[in-house]
C-alpha positions as CSV (number, residue, x, y, z in Angstrom):
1,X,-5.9,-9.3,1.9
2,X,-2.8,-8.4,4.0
3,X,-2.3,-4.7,4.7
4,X,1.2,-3.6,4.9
5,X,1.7,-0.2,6.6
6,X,4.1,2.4,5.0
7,X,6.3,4.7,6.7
8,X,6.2,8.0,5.5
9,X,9.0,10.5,7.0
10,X,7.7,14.0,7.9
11,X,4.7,14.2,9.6
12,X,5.6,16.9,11.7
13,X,3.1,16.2,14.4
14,X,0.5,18.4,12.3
15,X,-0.3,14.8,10.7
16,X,-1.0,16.4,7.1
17,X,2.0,15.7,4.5
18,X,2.0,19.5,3.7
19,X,2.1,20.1,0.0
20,X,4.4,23.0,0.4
21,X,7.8,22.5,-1.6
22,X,9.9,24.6,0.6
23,X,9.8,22.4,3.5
24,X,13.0,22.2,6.0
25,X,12.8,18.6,6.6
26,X,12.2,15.7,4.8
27,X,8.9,14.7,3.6
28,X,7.8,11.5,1.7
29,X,4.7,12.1,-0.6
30,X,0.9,10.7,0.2
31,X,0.8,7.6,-1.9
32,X,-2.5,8.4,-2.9
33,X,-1.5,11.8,-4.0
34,X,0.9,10.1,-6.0
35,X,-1.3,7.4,-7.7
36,X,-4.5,10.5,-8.4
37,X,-1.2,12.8,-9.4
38,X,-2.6,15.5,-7.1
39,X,-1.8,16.9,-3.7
40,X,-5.6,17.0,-1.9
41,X,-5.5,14.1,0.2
42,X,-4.2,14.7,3.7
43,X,-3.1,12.0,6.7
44,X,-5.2,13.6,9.4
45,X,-6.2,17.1,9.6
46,X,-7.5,18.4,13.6
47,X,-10.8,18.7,13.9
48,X,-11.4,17.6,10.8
49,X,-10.6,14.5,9.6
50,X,-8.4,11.4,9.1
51,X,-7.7,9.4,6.2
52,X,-9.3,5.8,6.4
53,X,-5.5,4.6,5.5
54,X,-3.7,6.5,8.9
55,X,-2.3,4.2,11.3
56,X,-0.9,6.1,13.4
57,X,2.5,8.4,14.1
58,X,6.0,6.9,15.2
59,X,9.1,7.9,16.8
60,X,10.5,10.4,15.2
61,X,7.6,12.1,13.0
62,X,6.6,9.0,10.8
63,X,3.3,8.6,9.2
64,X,1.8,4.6,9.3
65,X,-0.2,4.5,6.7
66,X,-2.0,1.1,4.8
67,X,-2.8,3.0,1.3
68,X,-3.2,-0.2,-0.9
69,X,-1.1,0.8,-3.8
């Protein structure tokens, strides 16, 4: 099966998708969030973990990410 990675704006070099709503910049939603309808996952989180779907960060705060859905 093909992966195709996602680009997800607003990392914010913290690589978690912070489920804050009062953000000042842009931030796309975890997909998997979206498909369990909650906000629990995170991309990476320091020193603690990383989601088996992160793929990376690019140029200019972007999330990779391979979530199936």
């Amino acid at each position: 099966m093909e992966k195709i990675i996602k680009k997800l704006d607003g990392a914010n070099m913290d690589i978690d998708l912070s489920t804050k709503q009062d953000l000042s910049w842009k931030q796309d939603r975890c997909p998997w969030n979206e498909t369990e309808g909650t906000n629990e996952h995170k991309c990476a989180v320091k020193n603690v973990s990383i989601c088996q779907y992160f793929r990376g960060i690019e140029y200019l705060d972007t999330v990779l990410c391979c979530y199936p859905h």
